[in-house]
N, C-alpha and C positions, 0 to 999 in steps of 0.2 A: 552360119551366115549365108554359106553358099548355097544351099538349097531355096531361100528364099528368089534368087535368082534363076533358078529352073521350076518354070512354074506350065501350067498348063493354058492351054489359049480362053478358054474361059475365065480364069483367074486373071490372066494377063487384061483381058477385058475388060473385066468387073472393077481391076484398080484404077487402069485408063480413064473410063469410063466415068467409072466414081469422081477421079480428082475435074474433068471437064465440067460435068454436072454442079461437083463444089463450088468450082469458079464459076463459071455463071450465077449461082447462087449466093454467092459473096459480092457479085457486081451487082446484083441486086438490090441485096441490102443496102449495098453506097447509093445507088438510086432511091432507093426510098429516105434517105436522108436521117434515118432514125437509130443510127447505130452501127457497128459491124461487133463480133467477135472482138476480145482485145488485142490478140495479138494482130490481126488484122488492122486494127482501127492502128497501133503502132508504129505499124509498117505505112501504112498510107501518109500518117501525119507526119514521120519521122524522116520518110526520104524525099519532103521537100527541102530538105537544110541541105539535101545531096546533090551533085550532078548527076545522079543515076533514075533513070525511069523508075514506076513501081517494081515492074517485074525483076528488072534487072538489082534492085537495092534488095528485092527478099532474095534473089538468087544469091546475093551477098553476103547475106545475113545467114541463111542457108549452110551456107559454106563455112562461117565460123563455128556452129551450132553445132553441123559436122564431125567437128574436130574432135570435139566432146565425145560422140555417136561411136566413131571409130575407137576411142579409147576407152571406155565406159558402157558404150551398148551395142558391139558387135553385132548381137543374134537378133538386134532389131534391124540391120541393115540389108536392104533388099530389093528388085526392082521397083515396089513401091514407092521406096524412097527417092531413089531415083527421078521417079515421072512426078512426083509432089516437088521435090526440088525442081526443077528445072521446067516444069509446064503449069504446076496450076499458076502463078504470078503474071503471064503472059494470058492463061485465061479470064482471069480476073481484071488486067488492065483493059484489054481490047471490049472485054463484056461494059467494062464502065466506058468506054469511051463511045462503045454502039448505042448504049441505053441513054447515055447522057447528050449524046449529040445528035439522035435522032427520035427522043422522045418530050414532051414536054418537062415542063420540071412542076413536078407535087406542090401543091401548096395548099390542098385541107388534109388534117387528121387522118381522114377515113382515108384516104387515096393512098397516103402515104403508110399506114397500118396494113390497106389489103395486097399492096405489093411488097411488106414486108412477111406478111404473110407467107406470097407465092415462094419469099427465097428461102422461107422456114423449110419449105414443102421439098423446093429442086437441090437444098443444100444439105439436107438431110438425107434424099434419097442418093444422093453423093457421097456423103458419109459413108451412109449405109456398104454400098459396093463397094466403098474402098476397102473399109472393115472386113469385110466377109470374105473379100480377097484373101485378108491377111499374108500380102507377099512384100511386108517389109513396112517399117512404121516412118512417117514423114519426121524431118528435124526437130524441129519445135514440138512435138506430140513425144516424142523419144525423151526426153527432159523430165518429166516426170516420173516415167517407169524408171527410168536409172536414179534418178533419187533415190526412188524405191526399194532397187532392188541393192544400194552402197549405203542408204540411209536408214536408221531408224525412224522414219517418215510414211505415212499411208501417202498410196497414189494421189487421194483424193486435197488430202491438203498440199502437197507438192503441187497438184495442178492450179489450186486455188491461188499458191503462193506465185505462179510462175503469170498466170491471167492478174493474178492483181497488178504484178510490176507493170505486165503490158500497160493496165489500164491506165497505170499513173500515169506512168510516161508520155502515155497518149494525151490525156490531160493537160499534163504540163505543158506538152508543145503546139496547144493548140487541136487538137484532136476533136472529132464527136465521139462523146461517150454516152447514150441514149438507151431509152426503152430497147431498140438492136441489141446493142450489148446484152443486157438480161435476158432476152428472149435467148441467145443463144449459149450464154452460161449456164443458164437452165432449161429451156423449155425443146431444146434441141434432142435430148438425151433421147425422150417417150419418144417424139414422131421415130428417131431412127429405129427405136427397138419396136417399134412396131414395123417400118418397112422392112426389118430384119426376120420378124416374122413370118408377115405377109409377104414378102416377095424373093428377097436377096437367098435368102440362105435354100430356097427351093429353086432357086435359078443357079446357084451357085454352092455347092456342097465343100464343107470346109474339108481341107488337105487330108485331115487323119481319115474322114469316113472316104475318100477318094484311093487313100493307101492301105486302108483295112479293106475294102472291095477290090483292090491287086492281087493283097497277100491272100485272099481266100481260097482254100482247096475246090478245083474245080469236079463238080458231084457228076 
């Protein structure tokens, strides 16, 4: 677990970085009115029943999620975690609060598509850098690898099963659940692995090639 927390300033960057990019890119999407993520759209719809801001109800949520983390997925614990818990929900609220109260509000199709668009673009390449980081996995993202890794369950339907609840929930309590959502259940995955390609991973080299070019005998 502990190495996740000694990381390199690039790395430190690239997760920073990433989760800032995300949150914008997730107040986005609430601006375009067409959806979020579900755990997202959850968190939004669910901590109006609360006294607690957005930022502060997922730092809450966070923090149960946690508990889990700690007991169940140590080796996912990390500076990462860290800065996703406690800054992206304050990037995300201030980003909706800037967009939403100093821009018009959408009201055709297209206007509302090509800005959900741009958050496909700035949230993915967010993604991207946190991922390539890999200096510790976020709360809610940690939940299905520990499935995984205690259950007889693939990551993949673990994560399905964990987005689906988000969705209902969202649902239930009044929530948008929208073309956003799809888009980013699925269509999120290609743009990142292509800016994983194209950019992140040559700006950013993962830890073992950074630790094999230490240990190498100098010629």
């Amino acid at each position: 677990m502990w190495r996740n927390f000694i990381v390199s300033p690039r790395h430190f960057a690239g997760t920073a970085i990433g989760n800032l990019l995300l949150g914008i890119g997730i107040g986005i999407f609430k601006y375009s009115n067409m959806g979020n993520d579900p755990f997202t759209a959850m968190v939004l719809s669910v901590h109006r029943f609360s006294p607690f801001s957005y930022a502060l109800f997922l730092i809450c949520l966070n923090t149960f999620i946690f508990l889990f983390e700690v007991k169940f997925g140590k080796k996912y614990i990390g500076i990462g975690t860290m800065i996703n818990w406690f800054l992206l929900g304050y990037v995300v609220q201030y980003s909706i609060v800037i967009l939403e109260g100093n821009l018009p509000v959408l009201s055709s199709f297209l206007s509302k598509f090509l800005v959900m668009l741009i958050g496909v673009i700035i949230a993915s390449f967010g993604l991207s850098l946190y991922q390539t980081a890999d200096v510790g996995v976020a709360p809610y993202d940690s939940l299905a690898l520990m499935v995984e890794d205690h259950l007889p369950i693939p990551y993949f339907w673990a994560r399905i099963f964990f987005d689906g609840v988000c969705a209902l929930v969202a649902y239930l309590t009044g929530g948008l659940i929208g073309l956003g959502t799809l888009v980013c259940a699925f269509g999120l995955g290609p743009v990142v692995t292509f800016f994983n390609r194209m950019v992140t991973e040559k700006l950013m080299p993962s830890k073992e090639a950074i630790n094999s070019d230490e240990a190498a005998p100098i010629r």
